[in-house]
SELUMKE-452976 format. One line per 5 residues: number of its first residue (from 1); their letters; for each residue x, y, z of N, C-alpha, C, O, CB. Coordinates in steps of 0.1 Angstrom, whole numbers. Glycine has a CB too. Layout:
// residues N
NUM> A> X/Y/Z/X/Y/Z/X/Y/Z/X/Y/Z/X/Y/Z  ...
This chain:
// residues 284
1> XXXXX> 609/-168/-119/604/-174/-106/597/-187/-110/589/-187/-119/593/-164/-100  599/-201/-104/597/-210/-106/579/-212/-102/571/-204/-97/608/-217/-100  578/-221/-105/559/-221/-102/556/-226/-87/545/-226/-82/549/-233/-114  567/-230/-80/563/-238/-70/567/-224/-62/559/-219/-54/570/-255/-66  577/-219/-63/580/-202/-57/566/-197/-55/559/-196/-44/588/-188/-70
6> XXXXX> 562/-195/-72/550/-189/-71/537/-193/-65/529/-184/-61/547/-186/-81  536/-203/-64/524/-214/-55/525/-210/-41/516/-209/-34/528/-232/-56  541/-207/-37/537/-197/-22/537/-187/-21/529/-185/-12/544/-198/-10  539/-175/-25/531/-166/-26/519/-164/-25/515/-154/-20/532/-164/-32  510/-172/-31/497/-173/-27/490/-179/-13/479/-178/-9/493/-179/-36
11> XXXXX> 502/-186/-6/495/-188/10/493/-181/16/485/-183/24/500/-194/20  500/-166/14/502/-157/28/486/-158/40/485/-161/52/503/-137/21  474/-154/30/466/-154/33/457/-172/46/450/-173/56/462/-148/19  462/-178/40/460/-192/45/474/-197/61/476/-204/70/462/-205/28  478/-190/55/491/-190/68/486/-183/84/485/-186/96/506/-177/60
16> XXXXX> 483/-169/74/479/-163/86/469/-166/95/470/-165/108/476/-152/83  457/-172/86/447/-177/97/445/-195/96/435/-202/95/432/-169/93  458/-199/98/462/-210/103/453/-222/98/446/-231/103/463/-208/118  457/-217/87/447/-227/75/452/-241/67/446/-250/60/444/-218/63  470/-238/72/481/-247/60/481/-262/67/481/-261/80/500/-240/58
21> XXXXX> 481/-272/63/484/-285/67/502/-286/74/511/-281/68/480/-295/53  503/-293/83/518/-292/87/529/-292/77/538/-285/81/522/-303/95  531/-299/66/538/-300/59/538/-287/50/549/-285/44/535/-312/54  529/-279/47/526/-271/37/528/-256/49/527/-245/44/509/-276/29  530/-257/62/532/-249/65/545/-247/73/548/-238/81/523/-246/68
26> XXXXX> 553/-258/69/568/-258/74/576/-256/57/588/-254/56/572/-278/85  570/-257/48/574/-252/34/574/-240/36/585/-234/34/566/-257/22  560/-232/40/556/-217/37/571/-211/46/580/-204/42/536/-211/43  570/-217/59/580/-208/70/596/-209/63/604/-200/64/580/-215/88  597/-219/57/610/-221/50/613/-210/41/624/-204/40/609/-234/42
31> XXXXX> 600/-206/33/601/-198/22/602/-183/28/607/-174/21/589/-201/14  596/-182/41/596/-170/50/608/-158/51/611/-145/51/595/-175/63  614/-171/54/630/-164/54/634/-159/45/638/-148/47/641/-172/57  636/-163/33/641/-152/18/632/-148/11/635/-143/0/649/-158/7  620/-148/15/608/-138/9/605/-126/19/598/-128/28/592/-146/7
36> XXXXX> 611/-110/17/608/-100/28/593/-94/23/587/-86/30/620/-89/29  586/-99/7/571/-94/7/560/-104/14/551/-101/21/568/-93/-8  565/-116/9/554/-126/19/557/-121/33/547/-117/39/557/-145/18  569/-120/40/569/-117/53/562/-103/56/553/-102/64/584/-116/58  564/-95/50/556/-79/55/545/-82/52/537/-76/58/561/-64/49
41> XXXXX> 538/-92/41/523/-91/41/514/-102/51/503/-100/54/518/-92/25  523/-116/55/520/-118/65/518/-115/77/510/-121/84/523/-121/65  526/-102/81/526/-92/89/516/-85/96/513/-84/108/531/-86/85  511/-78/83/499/-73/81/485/-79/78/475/-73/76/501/-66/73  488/-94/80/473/-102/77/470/-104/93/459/-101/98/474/-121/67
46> XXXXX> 481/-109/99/483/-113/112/474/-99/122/464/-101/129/501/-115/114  480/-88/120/476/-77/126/464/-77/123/457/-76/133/481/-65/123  456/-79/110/449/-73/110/433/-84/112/421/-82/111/452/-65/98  441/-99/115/432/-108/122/430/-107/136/420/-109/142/436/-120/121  438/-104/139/439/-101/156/434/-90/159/432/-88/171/453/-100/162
51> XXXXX> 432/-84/154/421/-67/157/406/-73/154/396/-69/160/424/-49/141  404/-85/144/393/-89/140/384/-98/155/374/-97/162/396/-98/125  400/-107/154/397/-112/167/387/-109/175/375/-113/177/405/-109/174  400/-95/181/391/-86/193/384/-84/189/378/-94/192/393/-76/199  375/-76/181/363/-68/181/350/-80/181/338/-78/181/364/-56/168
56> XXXXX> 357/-97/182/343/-103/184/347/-110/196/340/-119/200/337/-113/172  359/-107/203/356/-115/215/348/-116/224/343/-105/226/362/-114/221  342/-125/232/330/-128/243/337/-131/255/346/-139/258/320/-142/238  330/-121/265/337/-119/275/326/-137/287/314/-140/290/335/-98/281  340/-142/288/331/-160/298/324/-153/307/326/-142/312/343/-173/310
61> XXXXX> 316/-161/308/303/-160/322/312/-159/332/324/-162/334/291/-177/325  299/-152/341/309/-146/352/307/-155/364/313/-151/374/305/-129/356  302/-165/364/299/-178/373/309/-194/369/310/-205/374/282/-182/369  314/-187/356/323/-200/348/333/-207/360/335/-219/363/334/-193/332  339/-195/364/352/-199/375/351/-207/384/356/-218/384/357/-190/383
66> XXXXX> 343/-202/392/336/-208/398/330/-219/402/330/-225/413/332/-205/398  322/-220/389/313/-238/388/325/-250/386/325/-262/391/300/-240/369  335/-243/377/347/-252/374/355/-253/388/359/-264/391/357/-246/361  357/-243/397/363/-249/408/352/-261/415/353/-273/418/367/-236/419  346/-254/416/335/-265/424/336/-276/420/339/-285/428/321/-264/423
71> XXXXX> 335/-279/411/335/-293/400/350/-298/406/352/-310/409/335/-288/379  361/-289/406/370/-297/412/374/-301/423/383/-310/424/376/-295/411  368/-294/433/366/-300/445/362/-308/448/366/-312/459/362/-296/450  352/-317/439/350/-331/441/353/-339/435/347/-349/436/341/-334/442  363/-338/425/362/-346/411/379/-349/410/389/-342/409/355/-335/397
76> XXXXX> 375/-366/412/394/-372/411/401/-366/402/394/-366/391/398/-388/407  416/-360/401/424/-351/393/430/-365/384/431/-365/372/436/-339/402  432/-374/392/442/-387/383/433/-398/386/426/-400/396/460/-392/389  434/-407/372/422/-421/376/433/-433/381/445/-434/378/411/-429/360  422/-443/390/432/-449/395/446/-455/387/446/-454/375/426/-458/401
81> XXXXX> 454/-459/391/463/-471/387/453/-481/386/442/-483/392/476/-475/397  460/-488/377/455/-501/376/467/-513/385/479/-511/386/454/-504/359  461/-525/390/461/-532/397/473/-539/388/470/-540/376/448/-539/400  484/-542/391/496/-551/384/493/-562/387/503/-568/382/510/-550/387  488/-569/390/481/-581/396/473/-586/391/472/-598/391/476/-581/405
86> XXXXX> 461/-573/378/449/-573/372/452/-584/362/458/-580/351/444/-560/367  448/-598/364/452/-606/352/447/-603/336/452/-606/325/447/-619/355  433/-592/340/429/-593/328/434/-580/321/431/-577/309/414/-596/327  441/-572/327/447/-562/319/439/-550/316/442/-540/310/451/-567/307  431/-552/320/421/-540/316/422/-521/323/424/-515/334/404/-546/322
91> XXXXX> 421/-518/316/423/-502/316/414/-494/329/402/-496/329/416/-494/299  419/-489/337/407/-479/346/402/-471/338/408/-464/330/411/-469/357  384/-470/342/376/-465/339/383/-450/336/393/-445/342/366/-467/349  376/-444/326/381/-430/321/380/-421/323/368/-416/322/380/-426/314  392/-412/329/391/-401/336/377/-394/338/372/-393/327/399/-392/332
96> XXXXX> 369/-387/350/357/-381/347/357/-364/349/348/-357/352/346/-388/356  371/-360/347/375/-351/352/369/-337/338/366/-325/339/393/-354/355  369/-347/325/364/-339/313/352/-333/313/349/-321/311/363/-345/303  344/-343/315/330/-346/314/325/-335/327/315/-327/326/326/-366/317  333/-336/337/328/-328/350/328/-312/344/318/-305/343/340/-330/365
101> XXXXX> 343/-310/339/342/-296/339/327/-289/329/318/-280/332/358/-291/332  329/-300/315/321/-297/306/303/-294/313/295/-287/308/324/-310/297  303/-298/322/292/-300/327/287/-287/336/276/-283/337/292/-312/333  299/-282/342/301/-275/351/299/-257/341/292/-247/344/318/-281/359  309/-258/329/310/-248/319/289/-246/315/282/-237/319/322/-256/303
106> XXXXX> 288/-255/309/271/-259/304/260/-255/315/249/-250/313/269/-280/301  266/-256/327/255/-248/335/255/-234/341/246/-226/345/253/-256/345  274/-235/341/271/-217/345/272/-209/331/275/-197/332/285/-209/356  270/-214/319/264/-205/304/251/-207/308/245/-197/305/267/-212/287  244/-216/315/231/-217/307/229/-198/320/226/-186/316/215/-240/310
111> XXXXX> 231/-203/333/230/-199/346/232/-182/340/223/-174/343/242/-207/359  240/-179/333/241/-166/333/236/-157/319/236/-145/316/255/-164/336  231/-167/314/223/-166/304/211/-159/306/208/-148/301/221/-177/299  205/-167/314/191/-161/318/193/-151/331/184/-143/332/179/-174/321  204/-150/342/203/-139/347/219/-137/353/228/-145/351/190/-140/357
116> XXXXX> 221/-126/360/232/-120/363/230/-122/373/220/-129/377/236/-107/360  241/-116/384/240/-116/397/229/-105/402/222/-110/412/252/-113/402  227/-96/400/218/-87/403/205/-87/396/197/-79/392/225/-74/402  206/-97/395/190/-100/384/187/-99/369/179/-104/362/179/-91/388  197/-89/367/193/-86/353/195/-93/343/206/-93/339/197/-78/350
121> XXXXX> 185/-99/335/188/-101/325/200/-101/312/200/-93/303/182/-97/324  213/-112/315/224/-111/303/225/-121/291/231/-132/291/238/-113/310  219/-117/282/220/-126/271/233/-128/264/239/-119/260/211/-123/261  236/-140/262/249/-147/257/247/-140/245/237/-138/239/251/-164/256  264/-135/241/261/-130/222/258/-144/212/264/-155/212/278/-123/215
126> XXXXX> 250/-140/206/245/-149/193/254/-149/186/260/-139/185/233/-145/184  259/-163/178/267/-165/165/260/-158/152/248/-159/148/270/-181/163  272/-151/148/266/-147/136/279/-138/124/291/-140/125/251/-136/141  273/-127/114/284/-123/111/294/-117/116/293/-111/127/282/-120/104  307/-117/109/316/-117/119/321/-98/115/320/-96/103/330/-132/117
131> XXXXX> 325/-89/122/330/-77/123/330/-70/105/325/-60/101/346/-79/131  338/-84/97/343/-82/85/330/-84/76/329/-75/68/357/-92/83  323/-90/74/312/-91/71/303/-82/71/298/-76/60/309/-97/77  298/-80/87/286/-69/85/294/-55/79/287/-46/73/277/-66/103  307/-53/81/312/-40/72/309/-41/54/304/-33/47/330/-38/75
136> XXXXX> 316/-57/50/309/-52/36/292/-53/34/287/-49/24/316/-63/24  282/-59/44/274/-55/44/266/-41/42/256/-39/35/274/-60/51  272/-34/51/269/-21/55/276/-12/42/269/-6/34/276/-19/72  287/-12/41/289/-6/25/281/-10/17/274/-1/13/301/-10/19  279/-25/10/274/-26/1/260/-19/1/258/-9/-6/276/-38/-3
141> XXXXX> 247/-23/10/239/-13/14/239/1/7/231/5/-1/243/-10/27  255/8/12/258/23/12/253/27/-3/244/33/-8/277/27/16  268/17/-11/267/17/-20/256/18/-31/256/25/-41/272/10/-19  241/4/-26/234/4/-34/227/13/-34/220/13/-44/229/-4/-35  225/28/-23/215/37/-19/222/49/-28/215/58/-35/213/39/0
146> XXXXX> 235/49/-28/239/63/-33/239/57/-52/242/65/-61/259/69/-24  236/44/-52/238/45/-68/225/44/-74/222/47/-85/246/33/-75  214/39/-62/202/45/-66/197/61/-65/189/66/-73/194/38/-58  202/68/-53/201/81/-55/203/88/-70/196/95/-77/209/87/-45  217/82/-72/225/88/-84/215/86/-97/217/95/-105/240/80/-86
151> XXXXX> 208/80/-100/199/71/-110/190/78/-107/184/80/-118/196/56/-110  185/82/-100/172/91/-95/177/100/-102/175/100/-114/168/94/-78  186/113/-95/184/122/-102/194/126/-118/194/137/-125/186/131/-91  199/112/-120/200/113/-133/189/116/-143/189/123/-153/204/104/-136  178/106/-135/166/102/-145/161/118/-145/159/125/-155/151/89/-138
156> XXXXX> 160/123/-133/153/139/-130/161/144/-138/156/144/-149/152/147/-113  174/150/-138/180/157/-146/175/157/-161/170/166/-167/191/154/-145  179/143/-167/174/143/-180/160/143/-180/157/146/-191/178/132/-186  149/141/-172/139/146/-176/131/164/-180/122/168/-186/134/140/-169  141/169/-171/143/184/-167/148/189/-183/143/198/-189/157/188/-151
161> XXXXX> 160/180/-188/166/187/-200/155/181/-212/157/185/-223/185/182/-202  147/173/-210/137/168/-222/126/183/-219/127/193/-226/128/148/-219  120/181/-213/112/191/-208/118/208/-210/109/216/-213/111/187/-191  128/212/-210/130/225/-216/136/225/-228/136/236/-234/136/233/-208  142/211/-235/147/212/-250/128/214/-259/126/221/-269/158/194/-255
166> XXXXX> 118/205/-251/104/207/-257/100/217/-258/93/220/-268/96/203/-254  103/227/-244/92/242/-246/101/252/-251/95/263/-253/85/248/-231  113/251/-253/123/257/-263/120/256/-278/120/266/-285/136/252/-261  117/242/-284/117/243/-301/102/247/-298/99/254/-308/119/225/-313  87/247/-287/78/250/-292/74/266/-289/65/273/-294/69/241/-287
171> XXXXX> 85/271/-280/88/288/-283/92/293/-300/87/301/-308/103/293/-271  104/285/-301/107/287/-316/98/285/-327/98/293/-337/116/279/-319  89/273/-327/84/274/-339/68/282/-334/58/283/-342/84/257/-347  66/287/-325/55/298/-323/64/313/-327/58/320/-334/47/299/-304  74/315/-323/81/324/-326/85/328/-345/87/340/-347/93/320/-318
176> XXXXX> 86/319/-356/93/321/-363/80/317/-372/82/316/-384/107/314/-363  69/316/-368/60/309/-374/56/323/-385/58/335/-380/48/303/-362  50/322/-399/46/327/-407/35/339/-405/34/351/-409/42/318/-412  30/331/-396/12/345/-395/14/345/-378/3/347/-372/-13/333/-402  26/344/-370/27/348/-358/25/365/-355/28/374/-362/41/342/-354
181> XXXXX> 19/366/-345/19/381/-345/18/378/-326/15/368/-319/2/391/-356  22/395/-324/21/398/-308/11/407/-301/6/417/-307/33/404/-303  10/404/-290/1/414/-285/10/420/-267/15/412/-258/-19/403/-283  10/430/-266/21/436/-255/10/444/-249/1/452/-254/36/447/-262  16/437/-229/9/450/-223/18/452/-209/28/445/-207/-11/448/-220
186> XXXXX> 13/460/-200/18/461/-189/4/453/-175/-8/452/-173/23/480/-189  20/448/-167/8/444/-157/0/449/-148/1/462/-149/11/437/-151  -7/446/-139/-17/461/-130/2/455/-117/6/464/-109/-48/456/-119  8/446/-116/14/449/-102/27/450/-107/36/445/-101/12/438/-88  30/456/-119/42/457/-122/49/444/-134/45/432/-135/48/458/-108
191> XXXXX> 62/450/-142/63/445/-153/53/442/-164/40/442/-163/69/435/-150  63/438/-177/53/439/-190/56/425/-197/64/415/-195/57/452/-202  45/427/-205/41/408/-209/39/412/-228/32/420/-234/17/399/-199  47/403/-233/38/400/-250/37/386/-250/47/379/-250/46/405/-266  26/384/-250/19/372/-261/18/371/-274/10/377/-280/8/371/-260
196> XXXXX> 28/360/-281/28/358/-293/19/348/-298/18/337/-292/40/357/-296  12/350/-312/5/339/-312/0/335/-327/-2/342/-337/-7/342/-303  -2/319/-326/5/315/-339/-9/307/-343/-10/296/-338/21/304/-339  -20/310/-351/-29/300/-351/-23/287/-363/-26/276/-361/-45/307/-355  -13/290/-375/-5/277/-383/-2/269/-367/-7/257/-366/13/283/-395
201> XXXXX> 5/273/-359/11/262/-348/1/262/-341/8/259/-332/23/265/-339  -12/262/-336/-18/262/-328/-16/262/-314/-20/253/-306/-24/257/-331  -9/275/-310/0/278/-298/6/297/-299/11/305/-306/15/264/-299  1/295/-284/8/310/-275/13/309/-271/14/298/-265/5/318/-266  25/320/-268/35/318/-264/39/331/-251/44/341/-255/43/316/-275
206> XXXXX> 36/331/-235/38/342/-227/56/347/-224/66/342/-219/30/338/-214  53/358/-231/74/363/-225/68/379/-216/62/389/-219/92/370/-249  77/374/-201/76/384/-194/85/387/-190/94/378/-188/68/384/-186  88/404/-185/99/410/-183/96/422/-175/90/432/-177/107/413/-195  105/416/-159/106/428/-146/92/427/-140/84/436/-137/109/447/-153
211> XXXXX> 89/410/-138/79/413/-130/80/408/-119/89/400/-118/67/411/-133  73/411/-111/76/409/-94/73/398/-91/65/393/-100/69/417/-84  77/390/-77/72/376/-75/59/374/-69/54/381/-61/81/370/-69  52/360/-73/42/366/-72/42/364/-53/51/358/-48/29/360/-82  30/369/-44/29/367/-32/29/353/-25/20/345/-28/21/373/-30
216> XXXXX> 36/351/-17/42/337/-9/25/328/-11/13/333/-11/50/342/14  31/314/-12/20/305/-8/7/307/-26/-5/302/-26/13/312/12  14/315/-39/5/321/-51/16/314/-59/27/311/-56/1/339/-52  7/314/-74/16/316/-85/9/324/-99/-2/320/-103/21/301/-88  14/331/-104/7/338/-120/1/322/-128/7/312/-128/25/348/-135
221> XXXXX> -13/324/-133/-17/318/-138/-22/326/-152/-25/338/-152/-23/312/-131  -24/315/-163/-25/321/-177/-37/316/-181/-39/304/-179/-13/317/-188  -50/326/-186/-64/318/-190/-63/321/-207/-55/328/-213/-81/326/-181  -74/313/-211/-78/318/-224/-94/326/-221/-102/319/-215/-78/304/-234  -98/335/-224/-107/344/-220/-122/344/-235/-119/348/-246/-97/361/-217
226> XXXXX> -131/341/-232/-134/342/-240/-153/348/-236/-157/349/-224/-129/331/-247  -159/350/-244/-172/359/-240/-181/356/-230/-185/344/-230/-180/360/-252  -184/363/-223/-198/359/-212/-185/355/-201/-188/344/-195/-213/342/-218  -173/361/-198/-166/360/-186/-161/344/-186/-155/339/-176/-175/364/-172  -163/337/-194/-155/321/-194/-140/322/-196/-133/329/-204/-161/311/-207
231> XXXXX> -137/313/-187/-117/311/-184/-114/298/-188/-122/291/-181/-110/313/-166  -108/291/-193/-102/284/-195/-86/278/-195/-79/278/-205/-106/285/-201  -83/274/-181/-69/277/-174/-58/272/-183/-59/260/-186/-67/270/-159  -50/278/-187/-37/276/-198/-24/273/-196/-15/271/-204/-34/285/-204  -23/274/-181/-9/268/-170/-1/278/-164/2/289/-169/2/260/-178
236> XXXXX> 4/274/-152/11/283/-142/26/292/-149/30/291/-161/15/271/-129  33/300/-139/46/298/-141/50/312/-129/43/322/-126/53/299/-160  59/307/-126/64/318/-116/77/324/-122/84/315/-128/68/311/-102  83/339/-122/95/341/-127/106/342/-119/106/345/-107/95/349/-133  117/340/-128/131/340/-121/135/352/-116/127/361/-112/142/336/-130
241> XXXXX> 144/352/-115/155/360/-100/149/374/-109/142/383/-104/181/356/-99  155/374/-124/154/388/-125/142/392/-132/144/401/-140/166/394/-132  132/387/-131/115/392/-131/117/385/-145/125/394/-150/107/411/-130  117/372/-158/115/372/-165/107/357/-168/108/347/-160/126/376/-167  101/356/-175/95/341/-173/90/339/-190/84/348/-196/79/340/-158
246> XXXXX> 93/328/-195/88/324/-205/80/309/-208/87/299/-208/98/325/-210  66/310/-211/55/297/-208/47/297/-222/43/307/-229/43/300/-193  46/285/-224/41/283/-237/28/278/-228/29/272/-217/49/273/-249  15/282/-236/0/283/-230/-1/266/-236/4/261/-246/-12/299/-239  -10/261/-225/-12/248/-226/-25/247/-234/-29/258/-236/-11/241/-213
251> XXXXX> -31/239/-238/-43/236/-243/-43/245/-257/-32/249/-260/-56/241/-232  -55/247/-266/-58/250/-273/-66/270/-272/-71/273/-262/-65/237/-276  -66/278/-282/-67/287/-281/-86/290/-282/-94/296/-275/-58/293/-290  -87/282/-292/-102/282/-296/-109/292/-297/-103/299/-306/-110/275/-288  -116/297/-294/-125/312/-295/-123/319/-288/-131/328/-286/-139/314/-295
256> XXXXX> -110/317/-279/-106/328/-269/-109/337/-274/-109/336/-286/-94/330/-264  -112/351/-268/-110/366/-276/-98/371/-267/-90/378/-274/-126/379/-273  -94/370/-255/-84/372/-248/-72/369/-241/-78/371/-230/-87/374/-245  -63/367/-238/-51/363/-229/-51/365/-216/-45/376/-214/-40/368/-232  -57/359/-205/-55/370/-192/-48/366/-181/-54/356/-177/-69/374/-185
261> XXXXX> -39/367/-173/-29/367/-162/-43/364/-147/-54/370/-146/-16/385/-161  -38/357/-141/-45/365/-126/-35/359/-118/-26/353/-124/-62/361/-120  -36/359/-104/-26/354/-93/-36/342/-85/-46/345/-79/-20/369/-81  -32/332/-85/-39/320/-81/-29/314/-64/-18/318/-59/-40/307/-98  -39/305/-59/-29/300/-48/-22/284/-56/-27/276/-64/-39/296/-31
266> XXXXX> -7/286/-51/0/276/-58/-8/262/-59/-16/257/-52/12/273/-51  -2/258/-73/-8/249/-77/-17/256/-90/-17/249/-100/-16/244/-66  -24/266/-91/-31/271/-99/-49/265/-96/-53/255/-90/-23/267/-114  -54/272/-99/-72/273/-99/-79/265/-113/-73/263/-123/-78/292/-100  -93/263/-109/-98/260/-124/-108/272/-127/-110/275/-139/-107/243/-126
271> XXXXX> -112/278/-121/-119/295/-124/-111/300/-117/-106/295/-107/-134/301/-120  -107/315/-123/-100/329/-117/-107/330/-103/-119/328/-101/-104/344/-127  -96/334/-94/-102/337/-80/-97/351/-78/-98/353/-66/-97/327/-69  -92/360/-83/-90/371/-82/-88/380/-99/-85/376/-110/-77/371/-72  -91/387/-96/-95/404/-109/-79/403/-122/-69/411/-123/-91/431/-93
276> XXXXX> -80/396/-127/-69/398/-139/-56/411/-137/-58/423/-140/-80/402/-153  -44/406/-134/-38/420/-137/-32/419/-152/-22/426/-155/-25/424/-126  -38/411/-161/-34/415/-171/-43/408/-182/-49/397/-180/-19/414/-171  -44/416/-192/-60/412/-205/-54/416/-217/-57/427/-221/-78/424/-203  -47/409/-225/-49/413/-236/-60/406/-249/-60/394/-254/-36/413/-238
281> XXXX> -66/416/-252/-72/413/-263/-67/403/-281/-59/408/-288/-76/425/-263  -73/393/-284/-66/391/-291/-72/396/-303/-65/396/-312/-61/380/-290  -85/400/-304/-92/410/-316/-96/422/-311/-99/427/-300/-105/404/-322  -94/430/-327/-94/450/-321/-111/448/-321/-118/457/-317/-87/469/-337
C-alpha cells in the first residue's frame, strides 16, 4: 500500500463531518470507489453524526415565520436597476433585504426568549457540550466513582486481612507459649469458654464454643477482675453462626485475679452493667 493510499484512509473521519478542503475531498471520493472499508466506515460515521445531529437540534422560535414574513411585506425583493444613462456608473445601493430578515430573526429570538404565547416563560437552549461529550463526561465520572469504590474496599479488605493475620500469630504465640496454661468454664446462658494465659507473652487469649448470640442491640464483653469488685474492660466480640468466637484480651493482665464475661449494650461499657455470666479465677 503506497503512503498516499494510506494518507486516505485516515480522512474517513474528516470526510464525514465535512472537514476536507475541495481538492482533498474530490481525491478522498475518488478513492471511495475502490475502497469498500473506507466506504462502510464512512457509512457509519455519517449515521452516526446525524443521530448526533438530532439529539442537539433546536426547535426555531415559534414567532420566527412570521416576523420574517412581515419583514417581507415591506421590504424590496430586487434593488433597483441602475440608470444606463448613469454616467458615473455607480452600483445601487445594497440590497436591504438581508439586513431586514436578520433583524426580523434577532427580534423574534429575543421575543420568544423571554416569553411564549401563553405567557410562559421559554428559554432558548444554551450553547454548550454537545450529546457526545457530556456522555464521556458522564462515564468518565462513572468510571472515577467505581475505581474509587474499588480502592475503598480494597484498602478495607486488606485491612480486614492485616487485622486477623495479627490476632492469629497473637493467638499462636499465647497458645504455644512455654508457661501458658488454661482456665475452662461454662457460661450462666449457655456454652463454654477457656481462657488461656501466657504471662512470658503478656496476653489472654478467650476461645468459646456453642454459645448463644448475645441479645439484639448487646455484645459479650471481656474484663480483667481484680479485688474490691474492680473491672477493667478487655474488649468486645460477638460469635459466629455456629456459637464460636475467638478474642485475644486487649490491655494488660496486671493483678487481675479473674477473667469475667458480662453482656454489655453494643459498643461495650467501661464498668460492668449487668452480673457476670462467666468468672474464671485465675488463682486457686
Amino acid at each position: 500500500m503506497s503512503e498516499t493510499v494510506a494518507s486516505l484512509h485516515l480522512l474517513t473521519g474528516a470526510y464525514a463531518v465535512n472537514a476536507l478542503d475541495p481538492a482533498e475531498r474530490a481525491e478522498f471520493e475518488a478513492h471511495l470507489d475502490d475502497c469498500a472499508e473506507c466506504s462502510a466506515e464512512v457509512r457509519g460515521l455519517l449515521e452516526t453524526t446525524a443521530r448526533l445531529a438530532s439529539a442537539e437540534a433546536v426547535v426555531p422560535p415559534a414567532r420566527l415565520k412570521a416576523a420574517v414574513l412581515a419583514q417581507i411585506a415591506t421590504t424590496r425583493q430586487l434593488a433597483p436597476l441602475a440608470d444606463p444613462g448613469d454616467s458615473t456608473g455607480s452600483a445601487s445601493p445594497a440590497d436591504p433585504v438581508a439586513p431586514a430578515v436578520a433583524a426580523a430573526v434577532s427580534t423574534a429570538t429575543a421575543q420568544d426568549q423571554a416569553r411564549s404565547e401563553d405567557g410562559v416563560v421559554v428559554p432558548m437552549r444554551r450553547a454548550g457540550w454537545g450529546w457526545a461529550q457530556r456522555s464521556l463526561a458522564v462515564a468518565a465520572a462513572f468510571l472515577a466513582v467505581v475505581a474509587i469504590g474499588l480502592s475503598t474496599l480494597l484498602a478495607q479488605a486488606n485491612h480486614k486481612t492485616s487485622q486477623l493475620d495479627a490476632t492469629q500469630q497473637a493467638v499462636t504465640r499465647v497458645l504455644t507459649a512455654a508457661d501458658a496454661h488454661s482456665l475452662t468454664g461454662t457460661l450462666v446462658d449457655g456454652g463454654r469458654a477457656t481462657v488461656v494465659v501466657s504471662a512470658s507473652q503478656g496476653a489472654s487469649v478467650f476461645l468459646g464454643t456453642d454459645l448463644n448470640p448475645a441479645p439484639s442491640g448487646h455484645t459479650y464483653e471481656l474484663w480483667y477482675m481484680g479485688a474490691g469488685g474492680t473491672a477493667v474492660p478487655a474488649g468486645t466480640f460477638t460469635p459466629d453462626a455456629t456459637g464460636h468466637a475467638t478474642e485475644v484480651l486487649t490491655g494488660s493482665i496486671g493483678s487481675a485475679s479473674a477473667i469475667g464475661v458480662t453482656v454489655e449494650p453494643d459498643g461495650g461499657s467501661q464498668r460492668p452493667t449487668t452480673s457476670p455470666v462467666l468468672a474464671l479465677k485465675l488463682t486457686a
